[in-house]
C-alpha positions in Angstrom: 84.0 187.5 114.1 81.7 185.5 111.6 84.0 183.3 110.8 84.9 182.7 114.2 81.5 182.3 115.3 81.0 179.5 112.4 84.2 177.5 113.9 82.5 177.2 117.3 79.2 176.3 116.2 80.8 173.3 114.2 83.2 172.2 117.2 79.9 172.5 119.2 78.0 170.2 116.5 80.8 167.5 116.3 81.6 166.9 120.3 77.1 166.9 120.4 77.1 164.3 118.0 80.3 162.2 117.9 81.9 162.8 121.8 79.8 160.5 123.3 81.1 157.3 120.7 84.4 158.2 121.6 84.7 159.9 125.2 83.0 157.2 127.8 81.2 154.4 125.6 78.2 152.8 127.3 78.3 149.4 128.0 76.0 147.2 125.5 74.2 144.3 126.9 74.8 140.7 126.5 72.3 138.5 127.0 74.0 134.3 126.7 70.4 133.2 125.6 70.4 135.0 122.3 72.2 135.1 119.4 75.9 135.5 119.2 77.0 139.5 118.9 79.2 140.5 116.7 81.4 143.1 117.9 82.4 145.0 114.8 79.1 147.1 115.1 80.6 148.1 118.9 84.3 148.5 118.2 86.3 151.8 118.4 89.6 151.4 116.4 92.8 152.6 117.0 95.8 151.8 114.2 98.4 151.5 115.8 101.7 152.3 113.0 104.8 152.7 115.1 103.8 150.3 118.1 103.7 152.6 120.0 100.9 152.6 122.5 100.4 150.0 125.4 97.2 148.3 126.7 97.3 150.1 130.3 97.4 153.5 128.4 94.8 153.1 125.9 92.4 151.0 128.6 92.1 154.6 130.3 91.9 157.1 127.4 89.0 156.8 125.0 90.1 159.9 122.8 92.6 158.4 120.7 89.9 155.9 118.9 86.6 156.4 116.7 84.1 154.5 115.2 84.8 151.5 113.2 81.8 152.5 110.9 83.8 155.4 109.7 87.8 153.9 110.0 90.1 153.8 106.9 93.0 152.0 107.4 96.7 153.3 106.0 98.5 149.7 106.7 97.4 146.5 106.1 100.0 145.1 108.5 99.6 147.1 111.0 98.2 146.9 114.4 94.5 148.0 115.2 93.9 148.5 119.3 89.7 147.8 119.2 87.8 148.9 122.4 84.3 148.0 123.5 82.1 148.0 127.0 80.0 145.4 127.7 78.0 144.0 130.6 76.0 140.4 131.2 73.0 139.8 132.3 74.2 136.7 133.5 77.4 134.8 135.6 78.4 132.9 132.8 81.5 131.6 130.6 81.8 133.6 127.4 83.8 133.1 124.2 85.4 135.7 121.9 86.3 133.8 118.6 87.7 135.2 115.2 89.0 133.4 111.8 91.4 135.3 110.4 93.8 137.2 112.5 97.8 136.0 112.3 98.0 137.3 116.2 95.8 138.9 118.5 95.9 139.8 122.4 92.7 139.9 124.5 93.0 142.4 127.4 89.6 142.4 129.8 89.2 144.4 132.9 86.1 145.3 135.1 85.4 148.8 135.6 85.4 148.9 139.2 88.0 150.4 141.4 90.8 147.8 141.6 89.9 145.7 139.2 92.7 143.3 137.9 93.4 143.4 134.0 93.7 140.3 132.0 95.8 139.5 129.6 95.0 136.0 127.0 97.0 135.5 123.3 95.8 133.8 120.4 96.3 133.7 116.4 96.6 131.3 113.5 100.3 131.8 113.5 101.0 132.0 117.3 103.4 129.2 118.7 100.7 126.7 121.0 103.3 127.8 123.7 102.5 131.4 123.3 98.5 130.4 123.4 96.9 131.1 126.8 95.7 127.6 128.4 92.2 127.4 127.6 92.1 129.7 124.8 92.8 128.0 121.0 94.1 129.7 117.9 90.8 131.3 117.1 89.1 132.3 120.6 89.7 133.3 123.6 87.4 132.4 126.9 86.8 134.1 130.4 84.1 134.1 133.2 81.8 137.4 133.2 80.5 138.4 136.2 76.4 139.5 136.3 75.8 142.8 135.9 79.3 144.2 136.0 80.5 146.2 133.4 83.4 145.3 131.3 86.6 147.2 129.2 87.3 144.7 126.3 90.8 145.9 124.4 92.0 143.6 121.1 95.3 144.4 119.7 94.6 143.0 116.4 98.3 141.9 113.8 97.6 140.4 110.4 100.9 140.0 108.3 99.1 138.6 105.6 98.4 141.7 103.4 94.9 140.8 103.4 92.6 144.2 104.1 92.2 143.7 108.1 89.5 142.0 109.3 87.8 142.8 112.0 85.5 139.7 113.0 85.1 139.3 116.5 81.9 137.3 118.1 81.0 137.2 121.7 78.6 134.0 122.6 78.0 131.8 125.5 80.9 129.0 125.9 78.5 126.1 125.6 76.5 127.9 122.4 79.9 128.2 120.9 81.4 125.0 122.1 78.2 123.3 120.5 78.2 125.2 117.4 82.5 124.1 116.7 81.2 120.9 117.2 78.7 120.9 114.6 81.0 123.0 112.4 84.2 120.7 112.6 81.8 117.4 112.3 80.5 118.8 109.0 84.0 119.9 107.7 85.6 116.2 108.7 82.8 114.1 106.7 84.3 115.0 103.5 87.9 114.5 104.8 86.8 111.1 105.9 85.4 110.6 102.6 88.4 111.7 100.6 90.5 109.4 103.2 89.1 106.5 101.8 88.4 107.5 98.7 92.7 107.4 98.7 92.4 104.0 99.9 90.1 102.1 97.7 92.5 104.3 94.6 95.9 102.7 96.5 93.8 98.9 96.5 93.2 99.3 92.6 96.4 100.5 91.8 98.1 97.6 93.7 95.7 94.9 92.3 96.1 96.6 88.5 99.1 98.6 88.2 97.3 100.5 86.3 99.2 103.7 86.1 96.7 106.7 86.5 95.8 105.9 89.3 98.8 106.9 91.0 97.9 110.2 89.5 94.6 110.7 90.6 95.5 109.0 94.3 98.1 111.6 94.1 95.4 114.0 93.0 93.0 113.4 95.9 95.7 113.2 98.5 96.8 116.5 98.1 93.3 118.2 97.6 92.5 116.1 100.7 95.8 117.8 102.7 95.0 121.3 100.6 91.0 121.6 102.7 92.8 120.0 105.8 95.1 122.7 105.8 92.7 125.7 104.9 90.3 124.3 107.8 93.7 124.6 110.0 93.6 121.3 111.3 97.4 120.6 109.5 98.9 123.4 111.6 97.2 122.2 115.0 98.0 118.4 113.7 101.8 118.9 112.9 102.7 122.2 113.2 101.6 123.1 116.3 105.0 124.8 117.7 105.4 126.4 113.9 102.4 127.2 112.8 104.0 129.2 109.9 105.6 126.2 108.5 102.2 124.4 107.8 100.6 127.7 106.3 103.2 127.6 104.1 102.9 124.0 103.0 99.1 124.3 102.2 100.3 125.8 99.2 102.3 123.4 98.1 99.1 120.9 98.3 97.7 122.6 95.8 100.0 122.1 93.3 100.9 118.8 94.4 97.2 117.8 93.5 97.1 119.9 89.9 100.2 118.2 89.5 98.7 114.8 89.5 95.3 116.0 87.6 96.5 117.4 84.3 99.6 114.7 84.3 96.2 112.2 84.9 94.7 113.6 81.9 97.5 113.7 79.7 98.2 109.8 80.7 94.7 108.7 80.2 93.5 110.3 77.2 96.9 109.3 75.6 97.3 113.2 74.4 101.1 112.2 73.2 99.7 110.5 70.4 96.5 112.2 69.5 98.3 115.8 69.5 101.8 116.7 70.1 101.3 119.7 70.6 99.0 120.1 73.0 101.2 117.5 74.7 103.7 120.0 74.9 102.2 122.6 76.1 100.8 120.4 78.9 104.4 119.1 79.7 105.4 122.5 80.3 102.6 123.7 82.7 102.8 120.9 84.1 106.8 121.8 84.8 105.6 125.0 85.6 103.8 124.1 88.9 106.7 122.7 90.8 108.3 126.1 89.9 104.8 128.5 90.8 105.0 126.6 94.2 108.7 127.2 94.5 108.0 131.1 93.8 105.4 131.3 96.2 106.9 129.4 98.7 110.0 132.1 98.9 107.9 135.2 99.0 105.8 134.0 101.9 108.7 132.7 103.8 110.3 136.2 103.2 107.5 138.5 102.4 104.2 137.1 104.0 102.6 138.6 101.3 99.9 136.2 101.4 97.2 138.3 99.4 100.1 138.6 96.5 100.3 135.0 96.0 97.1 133.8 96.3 97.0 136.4 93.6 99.6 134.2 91.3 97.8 131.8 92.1 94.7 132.6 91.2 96.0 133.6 87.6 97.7 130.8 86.9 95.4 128.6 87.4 93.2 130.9 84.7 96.5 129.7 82.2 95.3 126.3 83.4 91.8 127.2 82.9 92.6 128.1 79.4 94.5 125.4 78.8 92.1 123.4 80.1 89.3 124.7 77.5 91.1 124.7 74.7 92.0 120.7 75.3 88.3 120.0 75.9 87.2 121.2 72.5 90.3 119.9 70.6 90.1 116.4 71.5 86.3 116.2 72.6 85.2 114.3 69.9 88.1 111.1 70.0 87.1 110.9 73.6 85.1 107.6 74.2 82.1 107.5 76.9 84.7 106.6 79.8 87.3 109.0 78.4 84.4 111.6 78.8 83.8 110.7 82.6 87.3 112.4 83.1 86.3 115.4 81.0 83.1 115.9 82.8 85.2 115.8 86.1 87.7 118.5 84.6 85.0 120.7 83.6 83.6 120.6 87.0 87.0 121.4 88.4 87.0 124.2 86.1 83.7 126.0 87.2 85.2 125.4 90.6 88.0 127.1 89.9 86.4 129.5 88.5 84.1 130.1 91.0 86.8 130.7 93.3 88.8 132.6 91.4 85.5 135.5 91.5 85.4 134.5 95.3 89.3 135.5 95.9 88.9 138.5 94.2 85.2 139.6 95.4 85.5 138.8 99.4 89.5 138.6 99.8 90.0 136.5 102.9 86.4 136.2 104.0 86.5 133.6 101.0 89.0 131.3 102.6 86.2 130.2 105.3 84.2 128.6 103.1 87.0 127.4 99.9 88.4 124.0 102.4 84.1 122.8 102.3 83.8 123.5 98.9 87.3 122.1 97.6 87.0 118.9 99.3 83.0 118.3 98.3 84.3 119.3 95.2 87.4 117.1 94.4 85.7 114.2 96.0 83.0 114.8 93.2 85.9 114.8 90.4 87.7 112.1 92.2 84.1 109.8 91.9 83.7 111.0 88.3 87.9 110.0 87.5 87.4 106.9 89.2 84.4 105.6 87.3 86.2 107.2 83.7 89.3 105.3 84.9 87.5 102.0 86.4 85.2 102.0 82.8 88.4 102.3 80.7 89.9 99.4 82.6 87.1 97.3 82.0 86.9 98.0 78.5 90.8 97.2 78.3 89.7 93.8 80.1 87.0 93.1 77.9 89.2 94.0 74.3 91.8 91.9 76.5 89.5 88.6 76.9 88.0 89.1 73.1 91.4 89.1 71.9 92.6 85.8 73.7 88.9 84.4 72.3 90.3 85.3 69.2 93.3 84.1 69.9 92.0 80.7 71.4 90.4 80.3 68.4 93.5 81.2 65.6 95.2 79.0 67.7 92.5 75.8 67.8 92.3 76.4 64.0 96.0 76.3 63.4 96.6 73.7 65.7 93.3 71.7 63.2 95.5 72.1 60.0 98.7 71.5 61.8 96.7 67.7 62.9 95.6 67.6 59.4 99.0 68.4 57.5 100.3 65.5 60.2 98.0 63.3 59.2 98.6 64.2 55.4 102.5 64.5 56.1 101.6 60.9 58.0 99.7 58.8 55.3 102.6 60.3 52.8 105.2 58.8 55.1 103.3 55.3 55.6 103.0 55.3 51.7 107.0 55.8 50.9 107.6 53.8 53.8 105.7 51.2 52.4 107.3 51.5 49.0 110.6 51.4 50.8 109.9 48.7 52.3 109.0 46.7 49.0 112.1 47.7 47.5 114.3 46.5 50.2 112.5 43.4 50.5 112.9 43.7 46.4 116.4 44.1 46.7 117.2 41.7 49.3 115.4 38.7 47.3 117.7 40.0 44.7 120.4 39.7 46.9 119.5 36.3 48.0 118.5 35.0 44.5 122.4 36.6 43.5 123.9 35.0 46.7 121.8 31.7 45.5 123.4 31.9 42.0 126.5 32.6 43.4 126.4 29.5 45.8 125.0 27.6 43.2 127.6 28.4 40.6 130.5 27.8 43.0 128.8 24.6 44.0 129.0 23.5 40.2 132.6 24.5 40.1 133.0 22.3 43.4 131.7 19.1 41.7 134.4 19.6 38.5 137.3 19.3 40.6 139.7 20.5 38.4 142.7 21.1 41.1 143.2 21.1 44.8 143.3 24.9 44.8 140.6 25.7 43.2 138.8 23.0 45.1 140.1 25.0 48.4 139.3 28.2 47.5 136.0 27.2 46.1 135.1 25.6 49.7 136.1 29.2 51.1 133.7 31.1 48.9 130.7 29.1 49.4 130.9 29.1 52.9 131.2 32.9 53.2 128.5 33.1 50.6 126.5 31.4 52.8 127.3 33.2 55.9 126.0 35.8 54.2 122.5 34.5 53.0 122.1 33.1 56.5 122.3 36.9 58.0 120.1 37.7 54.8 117.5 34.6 55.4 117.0 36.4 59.3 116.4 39.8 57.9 113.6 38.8 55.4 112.1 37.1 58.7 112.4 40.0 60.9 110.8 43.7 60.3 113.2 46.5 59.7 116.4 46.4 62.3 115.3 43.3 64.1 118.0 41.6 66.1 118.9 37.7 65.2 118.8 34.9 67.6 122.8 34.8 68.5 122.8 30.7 69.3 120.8 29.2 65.7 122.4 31.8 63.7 126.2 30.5 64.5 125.3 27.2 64.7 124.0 27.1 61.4 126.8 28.2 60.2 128.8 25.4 62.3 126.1 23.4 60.1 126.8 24.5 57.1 130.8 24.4 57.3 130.5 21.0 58.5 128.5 19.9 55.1 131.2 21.2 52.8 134.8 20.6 55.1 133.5 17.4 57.0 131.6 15.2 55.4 132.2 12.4 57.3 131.7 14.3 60.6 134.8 13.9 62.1 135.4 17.1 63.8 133.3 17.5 67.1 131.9 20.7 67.7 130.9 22.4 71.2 129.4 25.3 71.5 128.2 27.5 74.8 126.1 30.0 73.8 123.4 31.5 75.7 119.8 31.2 74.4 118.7 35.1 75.6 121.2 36.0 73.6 120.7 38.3 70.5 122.7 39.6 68.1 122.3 43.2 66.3 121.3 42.6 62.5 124.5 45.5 61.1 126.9 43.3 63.3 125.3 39.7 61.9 128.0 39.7 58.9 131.1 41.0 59.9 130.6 38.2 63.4 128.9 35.6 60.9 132.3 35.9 58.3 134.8 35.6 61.6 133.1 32.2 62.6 133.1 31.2 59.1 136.9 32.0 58.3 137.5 30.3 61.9 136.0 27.3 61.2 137.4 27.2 57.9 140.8 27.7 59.0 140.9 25.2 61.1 139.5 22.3 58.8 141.8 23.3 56.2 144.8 23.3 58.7 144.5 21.7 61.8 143.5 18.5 61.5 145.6 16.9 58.9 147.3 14.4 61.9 144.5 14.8 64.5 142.6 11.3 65.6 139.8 13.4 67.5 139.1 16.8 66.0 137.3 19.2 68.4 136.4 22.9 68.1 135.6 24.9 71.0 133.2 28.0 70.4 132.1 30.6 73.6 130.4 33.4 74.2 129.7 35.5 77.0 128.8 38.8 78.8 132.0 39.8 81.4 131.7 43.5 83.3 130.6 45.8 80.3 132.1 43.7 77.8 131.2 40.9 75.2 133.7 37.8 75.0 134.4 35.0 72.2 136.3 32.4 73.0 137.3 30.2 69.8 139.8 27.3 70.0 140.8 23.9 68.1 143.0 21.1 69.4 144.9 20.7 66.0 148.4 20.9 65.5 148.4 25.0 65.4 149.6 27.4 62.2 152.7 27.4 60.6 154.0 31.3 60.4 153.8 31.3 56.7 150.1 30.5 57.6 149.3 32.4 60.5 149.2 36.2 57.9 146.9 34.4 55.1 144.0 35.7 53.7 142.0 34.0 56.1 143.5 35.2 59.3 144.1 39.1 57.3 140.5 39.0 57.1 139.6 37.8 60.9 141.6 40.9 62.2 139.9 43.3 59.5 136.5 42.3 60.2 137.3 42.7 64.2 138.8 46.2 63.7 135.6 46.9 61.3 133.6 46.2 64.8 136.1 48.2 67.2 137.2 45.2 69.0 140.1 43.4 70.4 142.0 39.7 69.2 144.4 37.8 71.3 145.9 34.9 69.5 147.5 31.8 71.0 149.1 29.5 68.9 150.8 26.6 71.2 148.9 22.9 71.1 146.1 24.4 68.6 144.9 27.9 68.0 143.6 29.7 70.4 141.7 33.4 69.7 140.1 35.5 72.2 138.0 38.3 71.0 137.2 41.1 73.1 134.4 43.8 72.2 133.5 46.4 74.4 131.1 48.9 75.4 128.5 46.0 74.2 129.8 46.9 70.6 128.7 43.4 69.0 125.2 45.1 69.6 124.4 41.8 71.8 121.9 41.7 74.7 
């Protein structure tokens, strides 16, 4: 009996103090002019395992819930029914928002007899078909009627793993519309910022080509789409119809932007070279983060174990963090002061990091409300410090850069001073030898014309003895060469150095000359038409001046033995690209047995010796054209 007696007095104790939270909850008041109310401290919670209650059941039977203040959940994914009463004091437009729920159903009816239930959807990973018009992702809205009492069912899902969250606010439409406002405006300042941050990084990169900065625009891009898709604007942006997709993705950002941090650090501090093997090791976490990403990728595509990867995530980026530490204090000192810039900017990543790495693990998914303010402040910070570590770097490059073309300039103007000196030197010597050269060749052709002198002088002796009529012949042919050739040596010592000779005085002195040895009574007539432009190159003077010579010689020894009036005809002329002589006599022409002497072997050598042509005519006189192309007599 006692022990009955004790059982009653307890069920009596726990319907006096409990039934009247669970059977028939009064309506709490909600007044639009104050505060937002936040519904947790109303809530009665149902979880829901085996989905197997509807809302038109538990709507009319309060004894399958109980407080939330003393609820302990057995699922993380399952479903939670929560149930409140409320009633305004006012006709108004109220709003029910939330942050964190993956879906969540809103199911209002008055409690008055026939009252029509209500029905709105929402969630972060609800389809924007499945949304109720007017409602958004995160709240739902309805009118309230003054005064009447209300029966507000949630069916809370969150396939995240997270703990569940129960964080439901009811507020006034135009207190909450105002205070979204002022919420989004504050998170979209720092995405503007980080926008063009990006830009002014893309402009230096084009105008530099400096290559960091692809890493640390690649850097602030992706921490710039990492907040944008915390804050959930990516999913409502470009995901709208799969929401899940671009919850998936944010992840991805994340690595996407270490990937271009540490591969910017390793770039610009030039670790390769200052140690290989912390190069190494930040090649392979760096090879490591495409891989991470991959990983968690797959197990919230197939798991939605988003708690479990954030998890990952959180621990390796403390591998990072390590990582990170141990290359600050290796290479610290061989940093210069806009090397350091960077390093401050990693170390303030770092406490970031690690700040919330303790907020992950401390609040869970409360911590993701506030991580897309933080990491964009944040990364726009380190982007600033990066930029003016990078910028300061680039300067310096430009200022080593513009001392070493001074330096340059200035090797060069000095070797370019002793190259103008060792001309000048290399100059003067060349004047002086050419000077000297220039004395011995006028030495040596005074020699020459004191030899060709003697020579003519000598023969000239010989002449006057007359000992035969061969020798008196072949004497007459000597000095007349001889002095074809001091004539062409008499014009060089006029000129300087490869002068040409006056064509017209040059043959007829020689037509002078030839006269005074063969024709001393002057009866051969000469006639000459020569033009006086005319010049004649100095290396062709003695080959031509020896041709005239053994012409003119040729014919007083042979042609005019029976000729009353002796005449000699001499021509020459310019005729398309090529240089004519024209010699003739009216004598009585050559034997044969003449016409291969010495004299005539010697006009056809000298011609081939100047690459040119010979006709020969030998009918009433002697007739010889001479044909030298290509202007090869050197005349002009």
């Amino acid at each position: 009996m006692r022990l009955l007696f004790r059982y009653l007095l307890c069920l009596l104790f726990f319907f006096t103090c409990f039934g009247s939270e669970i059977r028939g909850q009064k309506p709490f008041i909600f007044e639009p002019s104050k505060a937002k109310v936040n519904l947790k401290q109303h809530f009665v919670v149902l979880e829901d395992s085996m989905q197997k209650y509807t809302a038109k059941e538990l709507l009319k039977n309060d004894s399958l819930f109980q407080p939330l203040n003393r609820f302990t959940y057995k699922g993380k994914t399952n479903a939670f029914w929560l149930k409140t009463r409320f009633k305004s004091t006012q006709q108004i437009s109220v709003v029910i928002d939330f942050r964190h729920l993956t879906f969540a159903d809103l199911y209002l009816i008055a409690d008055t007899p026939g009252a029509v239930l209500m029905h709105r959807s929402a969630g972060a990973l609800r389809a924007i078909e499945q949304i109720t018009k007017g409602d958004s992702r995160y709240h739902f809205s309805f009118k309230a009627d003054k005064n009447v009492s209300y029966i507000l069912l949630i069916k809370s899902e969150h396939i995240k793993s997270y703990s569940p969250i129960f964080d439901f606010y009811l507020s006034e439409r135009y207190q909450f519309l105002e205070k979204k406002f002022e919420r989004e405006l504050n998170e979209l300042w720092p995405q503007g910022a980080s926008a063009l941050l990006f830009i002014y990084i893309f402009l230096r990169w084009v105008s530099t080509r400096y290559r960091p900065f692809i890493w640390l625009m690649l850097f602030v891009g992706a921490f710039n789409l990492y907040g944008i898709g915390l804050n959930r604007y990516m999913i409502d942006w470009f995901f709208a119809s799969a929401p899940w997709m671009g919850l998936l993705i944010v992840q991805c950002c994340l690595y996407l932007g270490l990937f271009g941090l540490y591969m910017l650090l390793l770039d610009s501090w030039n670790i390769k070279e200052r140690d290989v093997k912390l190069y190494r090791w930040g090649k392979t976490l760096i090879y490591g983060l495409p891989l991470m990403a991959a990983i968690i990728f797959l197990i919230n595509y197939y798991f939605t174990n988003y708690q479990l990867t954030a998890k990952i995530s959180t621990n390796f980026l403390l591998v990072l963090f390590v990582y990170s530490v141990v290359l600050l204090v290796k290479i610290w000192k061989k940093l210069d002061k806009h090397e350091r810039l960077l390093a401050y900017g990693l170390i303030c990543f770092l406490m970031t990091n690690l700040m919330s790495t303790a907020g992950i693990y401390g609040w869970g998914e409360d911590y993701y409300i506030v991580l897309p303010s933080i990491s964009k402040a944040v990364s726009v910070c380190i982007a600033f410090l990066f930029l003016m570590g990078l910028n300061g770097r680039l300067k310096k490059f430009e200022d080593d850069h513009t001392h070493f073309l001074k330096e340059l300039t200035l090797l060069q103007q000095h070797q370019n001073e002793l190259l103008e000196q060792n001309v000048k030197e290399r100059t003067k010597e060349l004047s002086q030898r050419n000077a000297h050269i220039e004395t011995l060749i006028n030495e040596l052709n005074h020699r020459v014309k004191n030899n060709l002198q003697v020579l003519y002088g000598l023969n000239s002796l010989r002449l006057a003895a007359k000992d035969n009529m061969d020798a008196d012949g072949i004497l007459k042919d000597n000095i007349s060469r001889i002095k074809a050739m001091m004539l062409v040596n008499d014009n060089l010592q006029l000129g300087e150095g490869n002068q040409p000779l006056a064509l017209k005085p040059f043959i007829e002195n020689i037509i002078k000359h030839s006269a005074q040895v063969f024709d001393a009574e002057n009866r051969v007539a000469f006639k000459v038409s020569i033009n006086d432009g005319l010049q004649l190159d100095s290396s062709r003077g003695l080959p031509l001046g020896l041709i005239v010579t053994e012409l003119i010689v040729n014919s007083y020894k042979h042609a005019f033995k029976n000729c009353v009036h002796p005449q000699i005809t001499l021509k020459i002329e310019l005729k398309e690209n090529a240089w004519l002589m024209y010699y003739n006599d009216n004598g009585s022409g050559m034997p044969e047995n003449v016409i291969s002497s010495f004299g005539t072997d010697l006009i056809r050598d000298l011609t081939r010796q100047m690459q040119g042509e010979l006709e020969l005519t030998n009918v009433n006189g002697i007739f010889y054209t001479f044909i030298f192309s290509d202007n090869r007599l050197g005349i002009s």
